[in-house]
C-alpha positions in Angstrom: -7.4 2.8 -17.3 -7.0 -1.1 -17.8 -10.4 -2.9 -17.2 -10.0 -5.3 -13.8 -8.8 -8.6 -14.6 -8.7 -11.6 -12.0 -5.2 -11.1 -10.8 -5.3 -7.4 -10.1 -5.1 -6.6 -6.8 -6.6 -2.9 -5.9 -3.9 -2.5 -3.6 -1.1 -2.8 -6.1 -3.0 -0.4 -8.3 -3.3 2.4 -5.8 0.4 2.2 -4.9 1.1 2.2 -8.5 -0.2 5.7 -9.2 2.0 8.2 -9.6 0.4 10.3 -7.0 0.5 7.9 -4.4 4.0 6.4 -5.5 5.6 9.5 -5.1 4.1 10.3 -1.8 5.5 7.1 -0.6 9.3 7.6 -1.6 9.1 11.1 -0.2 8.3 10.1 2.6 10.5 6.6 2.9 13.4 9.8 2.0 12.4 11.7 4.9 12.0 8.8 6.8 15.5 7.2 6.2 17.4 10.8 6.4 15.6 11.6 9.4 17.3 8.2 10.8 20.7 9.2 9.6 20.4 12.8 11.2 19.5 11.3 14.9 21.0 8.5 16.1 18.8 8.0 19.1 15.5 8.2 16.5 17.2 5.7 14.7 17.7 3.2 17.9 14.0 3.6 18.6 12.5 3.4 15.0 14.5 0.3 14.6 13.0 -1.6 17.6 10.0 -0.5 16.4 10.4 -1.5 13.0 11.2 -5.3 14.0 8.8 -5.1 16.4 5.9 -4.2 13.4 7.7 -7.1 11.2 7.1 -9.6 13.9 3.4 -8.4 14.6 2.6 -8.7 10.9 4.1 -12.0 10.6 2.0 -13.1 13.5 -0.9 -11.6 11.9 -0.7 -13.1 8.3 -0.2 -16.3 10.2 -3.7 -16.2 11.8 -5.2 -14.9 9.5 -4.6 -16.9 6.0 -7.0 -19.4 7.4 -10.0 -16.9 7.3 -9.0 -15.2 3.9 -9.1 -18.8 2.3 -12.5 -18.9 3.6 -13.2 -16.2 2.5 -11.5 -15.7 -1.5 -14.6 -15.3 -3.0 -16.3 -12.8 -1.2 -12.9 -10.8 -1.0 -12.7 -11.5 -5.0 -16.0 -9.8 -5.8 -14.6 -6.9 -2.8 -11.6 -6.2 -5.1 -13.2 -6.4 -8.5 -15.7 -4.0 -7.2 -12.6 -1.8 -5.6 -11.0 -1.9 -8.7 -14.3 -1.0 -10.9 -14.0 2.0 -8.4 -10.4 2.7 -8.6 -10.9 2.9 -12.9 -14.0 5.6 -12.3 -11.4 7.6 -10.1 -9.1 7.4 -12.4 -11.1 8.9 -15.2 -12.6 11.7 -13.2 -9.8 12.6 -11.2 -6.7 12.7 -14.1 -4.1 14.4 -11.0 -3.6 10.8 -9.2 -1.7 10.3 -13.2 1.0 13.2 -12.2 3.6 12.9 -8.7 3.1 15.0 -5.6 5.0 17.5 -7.2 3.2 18.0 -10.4 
């Protein structure tokens, strides 16, 4: 694995491993046919979805204040995550291969 540099973000990583990437689309697939099947599911998960978009609009809005306070603490947090992230990475070589694999 890549050593962390300043612009990595830990999040980005994770969702970039196969393991986890694939998890994600299978379920965005279920998710999304699931909708098409049931019309009434669909109705209700997209209230729900706008609902969520608002909320985390709202949320990144009050927040941004505190996480510029706090950049270099949650620097130091995500180097340390990602140091973390590299030593799973080498122990654990299944999060390299899909779900399926």
């Amino acid at each position: 694995p890549l050593a962390c540099v300043a612009q990595e973000n830990v999040l980005q990583r994770v969702l970039q491993l196969p393991v986890v990437s694939s998890t994600c689309e299978s379920l965005q697939r279920s998710y999304a046919s699931t909708k098409e099947a049931h019309p009434l599911v669909a109705s209700v998960c997209d209230v729900y979805e706008r609902g969520v978009q608002g909320a985390g609009a709202l949320a990144a809005w009050s927040v941004e204040p505190v996480v510029r306070r706090l950049e270099p603490q949650l620097a130091v947090a995500n180097d340390l995550a990602c140091r973390g992230l590299d030593h799973l990475q080498d122990k654990i070589p299944a999060l390299q291969y899909p779900v399926d694999k």
